[in-house]
Structure formats: structure tokens, C-alpha cells
C-alpha positions as YAML, in Angstrom:
chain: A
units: angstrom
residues:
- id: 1
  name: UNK
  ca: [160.82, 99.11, 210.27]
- id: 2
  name: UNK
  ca: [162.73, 96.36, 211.06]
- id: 3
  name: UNK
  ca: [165.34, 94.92, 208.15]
- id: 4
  name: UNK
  ca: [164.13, 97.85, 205.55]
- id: 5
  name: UNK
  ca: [167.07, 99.57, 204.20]
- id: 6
  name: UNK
  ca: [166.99, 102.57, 202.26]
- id: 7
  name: UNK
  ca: [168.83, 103.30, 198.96]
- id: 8
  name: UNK
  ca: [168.64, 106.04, 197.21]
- id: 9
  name: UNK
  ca: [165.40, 106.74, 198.56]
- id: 10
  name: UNK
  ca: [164.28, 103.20, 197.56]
- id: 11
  name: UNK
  ca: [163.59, 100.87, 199.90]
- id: 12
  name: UNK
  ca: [164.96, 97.37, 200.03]
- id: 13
  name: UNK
  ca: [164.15, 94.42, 202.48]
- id: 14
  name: UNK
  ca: [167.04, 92.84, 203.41]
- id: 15
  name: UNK
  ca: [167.53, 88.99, 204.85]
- id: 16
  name: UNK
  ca: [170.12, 86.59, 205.16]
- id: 17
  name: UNK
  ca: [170.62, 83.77, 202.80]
- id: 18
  name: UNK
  ca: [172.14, 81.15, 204.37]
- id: 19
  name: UNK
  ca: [173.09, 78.85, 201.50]
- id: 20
  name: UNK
  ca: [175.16, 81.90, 200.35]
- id: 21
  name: UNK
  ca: [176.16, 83.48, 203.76]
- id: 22
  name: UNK
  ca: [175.04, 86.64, 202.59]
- id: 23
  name: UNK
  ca: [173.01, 89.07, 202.87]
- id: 24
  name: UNK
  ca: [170.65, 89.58, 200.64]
- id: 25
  name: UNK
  ca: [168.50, 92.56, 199.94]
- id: 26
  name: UNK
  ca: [165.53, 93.56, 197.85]
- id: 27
  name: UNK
  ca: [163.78, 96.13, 196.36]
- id: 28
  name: UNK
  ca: [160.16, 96.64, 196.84]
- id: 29
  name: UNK
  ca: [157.96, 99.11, 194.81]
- id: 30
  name: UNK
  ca: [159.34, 98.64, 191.98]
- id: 31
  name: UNK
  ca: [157.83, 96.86, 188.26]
- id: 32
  name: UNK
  ca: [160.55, 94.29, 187.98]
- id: 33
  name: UNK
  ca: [163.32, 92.24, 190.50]
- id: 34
  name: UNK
  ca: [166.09, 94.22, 192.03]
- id: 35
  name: UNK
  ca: [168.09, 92.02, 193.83]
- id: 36
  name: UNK
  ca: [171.70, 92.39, 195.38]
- id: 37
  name: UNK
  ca: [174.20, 90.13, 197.90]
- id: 38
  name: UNK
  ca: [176.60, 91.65, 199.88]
- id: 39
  name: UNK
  ca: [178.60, 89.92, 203.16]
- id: 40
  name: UNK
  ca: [178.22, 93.29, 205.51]
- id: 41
  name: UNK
  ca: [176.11, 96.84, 205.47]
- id: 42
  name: UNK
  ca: [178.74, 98.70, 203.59]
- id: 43
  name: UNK
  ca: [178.45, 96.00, 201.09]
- id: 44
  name: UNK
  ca: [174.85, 96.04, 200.82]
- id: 45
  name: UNK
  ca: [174.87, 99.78, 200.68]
- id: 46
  name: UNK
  ca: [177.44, 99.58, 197.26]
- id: 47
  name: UNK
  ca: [175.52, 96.53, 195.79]
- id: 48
  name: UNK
  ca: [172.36, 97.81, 196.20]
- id: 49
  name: UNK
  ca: [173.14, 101.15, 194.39]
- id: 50
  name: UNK
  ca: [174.84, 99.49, 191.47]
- id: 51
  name: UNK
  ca: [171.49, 97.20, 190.80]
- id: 52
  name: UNK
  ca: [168.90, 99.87, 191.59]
- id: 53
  name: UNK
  ca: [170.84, 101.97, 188.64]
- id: 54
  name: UNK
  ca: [171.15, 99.35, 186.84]
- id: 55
  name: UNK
  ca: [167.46, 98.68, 187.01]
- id: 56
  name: UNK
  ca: [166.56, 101.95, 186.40]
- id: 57
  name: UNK
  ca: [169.00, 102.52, 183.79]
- id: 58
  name: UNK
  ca: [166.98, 99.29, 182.01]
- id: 59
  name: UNK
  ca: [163.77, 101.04, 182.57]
- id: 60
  name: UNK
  ca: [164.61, 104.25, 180.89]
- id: 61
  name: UNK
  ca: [165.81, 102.35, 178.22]
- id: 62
  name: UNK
  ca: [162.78, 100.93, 177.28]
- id: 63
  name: UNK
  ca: [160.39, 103.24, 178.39]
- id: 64
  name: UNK
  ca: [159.03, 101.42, 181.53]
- id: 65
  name: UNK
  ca: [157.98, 102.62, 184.21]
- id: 66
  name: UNK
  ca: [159.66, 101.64, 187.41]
- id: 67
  name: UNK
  ca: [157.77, 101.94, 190.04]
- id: 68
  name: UNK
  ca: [154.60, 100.38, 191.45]
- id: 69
  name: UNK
  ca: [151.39, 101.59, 191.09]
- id: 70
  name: UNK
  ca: [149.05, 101.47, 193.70]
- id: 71
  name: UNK
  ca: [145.36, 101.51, 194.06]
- id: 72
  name: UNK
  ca: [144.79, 101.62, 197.65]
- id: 73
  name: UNK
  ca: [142.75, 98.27, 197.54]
- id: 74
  name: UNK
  ca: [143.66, 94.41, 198.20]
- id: 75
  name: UNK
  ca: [141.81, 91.72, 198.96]
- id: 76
  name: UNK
  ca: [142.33, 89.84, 202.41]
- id: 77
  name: UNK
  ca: [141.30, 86.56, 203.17]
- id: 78
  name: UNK
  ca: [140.50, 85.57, 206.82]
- id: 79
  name: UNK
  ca: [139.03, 82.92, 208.59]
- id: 80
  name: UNK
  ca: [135.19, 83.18, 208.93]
- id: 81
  name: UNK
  ca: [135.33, 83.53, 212.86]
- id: 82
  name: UNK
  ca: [137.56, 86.62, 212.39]
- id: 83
  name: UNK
  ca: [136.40, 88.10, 209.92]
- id: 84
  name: UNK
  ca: [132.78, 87.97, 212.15]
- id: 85
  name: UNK
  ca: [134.86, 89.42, 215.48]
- id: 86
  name: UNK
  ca: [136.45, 92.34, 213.03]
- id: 87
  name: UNK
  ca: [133.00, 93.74, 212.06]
- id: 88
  name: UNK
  ca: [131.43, 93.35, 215.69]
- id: 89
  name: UNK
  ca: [134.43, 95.43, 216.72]
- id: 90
  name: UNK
  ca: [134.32, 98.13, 213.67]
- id: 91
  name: UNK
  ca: [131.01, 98.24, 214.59]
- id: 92
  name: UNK
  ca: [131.03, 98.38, 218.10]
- id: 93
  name: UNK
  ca: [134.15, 101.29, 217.69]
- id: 94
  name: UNK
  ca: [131.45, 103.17, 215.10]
- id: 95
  name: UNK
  ca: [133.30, 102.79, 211.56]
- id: 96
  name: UNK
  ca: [132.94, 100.15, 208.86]
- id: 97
  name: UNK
  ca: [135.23, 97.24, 208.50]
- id: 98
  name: UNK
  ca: [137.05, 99.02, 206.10]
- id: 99
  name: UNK
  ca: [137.83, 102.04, 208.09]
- id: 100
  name: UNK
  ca: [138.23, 99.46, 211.07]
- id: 101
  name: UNK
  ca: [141.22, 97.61, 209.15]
- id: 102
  name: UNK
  ca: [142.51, 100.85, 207.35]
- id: 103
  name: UNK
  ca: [143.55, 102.11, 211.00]
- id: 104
  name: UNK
  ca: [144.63, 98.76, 212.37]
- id: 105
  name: UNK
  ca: [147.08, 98.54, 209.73]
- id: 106
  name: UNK
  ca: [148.44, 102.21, 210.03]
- id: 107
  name: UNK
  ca: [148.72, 101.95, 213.49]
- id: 108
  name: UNK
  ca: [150.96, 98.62, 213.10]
- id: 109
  name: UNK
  ca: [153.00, 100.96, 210.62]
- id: 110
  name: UNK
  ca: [153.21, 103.59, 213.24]
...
């Protein structure tokens, strides 16, 4: 995936901030913010390690749990017209919209 780096086995989408000139990464999967700024890779690398333990270190502290849980279900909001073309085409490939849209999406993850 493109601008994902991984930290300690957490993974962090990373950007650049140009007010700062920085880079700036984030956490995602986790129950709270996690940010860090760094100007190069080795940067981000050291940053991101000192806030993710930092986090974590916050977490254990008062008993939170730091990661995300999820339930496997969101709701998605479409225009009309789409939403009509998806279900002709789950249909038409034999599987409900929902088993449609579950494989669309892990095949753009792919």
C-alpha cells in the first residue's frame, strides 16, 4: 500500500504537511491519536516509535485498550444509480450485494 509505513508492527499513514515541511505520519487502528513529524524516513522511523510507546505506555497506564475493535460492518452511502448498477451486477455475477462489495474491496486490497 502506498504511503503505509510500518512500526513496530503498527501501521501508520504517512503524508506531507506542507505548512510544516514535514512529514507527517499516523497511526491507524488504534483507540486514541498517534501522531509524529519527522523531515526524512529515518526520522519518521525514530519519531514514530517514541509516540507509539508513548501511546501505549498511556494505555497501560490506565487500563485502555489500544487497539481498534472491529465488527466487520460499515455503512456506505452511494448514489441511487450505483447503488442500482451494484446489485444488477452482484446479481448478474450470482452473490448478494454484500458478497458483491466484500470481494470488490479485497480485491482493491490485493
Amino acid at each position: 500500500m502506498k504511503n503505509i509505513m510500518i512500526i513496530a508492527k503498527h501501521p501508520a499513514v504517512i503524508s506531507y504537511d506542507p505548512d510544516t515541511e514535514m512529514f507527517r505520519g499516523e497511526f491507524v487502528g488504534l483507540n486514541g491519536g498517534a501522531d509524529f513529524y519527522a523531515t526524512d524516513i529515518e526520522g519518521l522511523h525514530r519519531e514514530g516509535k517514541i509516540s507509539l510507546d508513548i501511546f501505549l505506555e498511556e494505555c497501560a497506564r490506565h487500563g485502555t485498550e489500544p487497539h481498534k475493535h472491529f465488527s466487520g460492518k460499515f455503512i456506505l452511502r452511494i448514489p441511487p444509480d450505483t447503488h442500482e448498477a451494484a446489485t444488477l451486477a452482484a446479481a448478474a455475477s450470482g452473490a448478494s450485494l454484500n458478497q458483491w462489495i466484500s470481494k470488490v474491496v479485497q480485491d482493491a486490497l490485493a
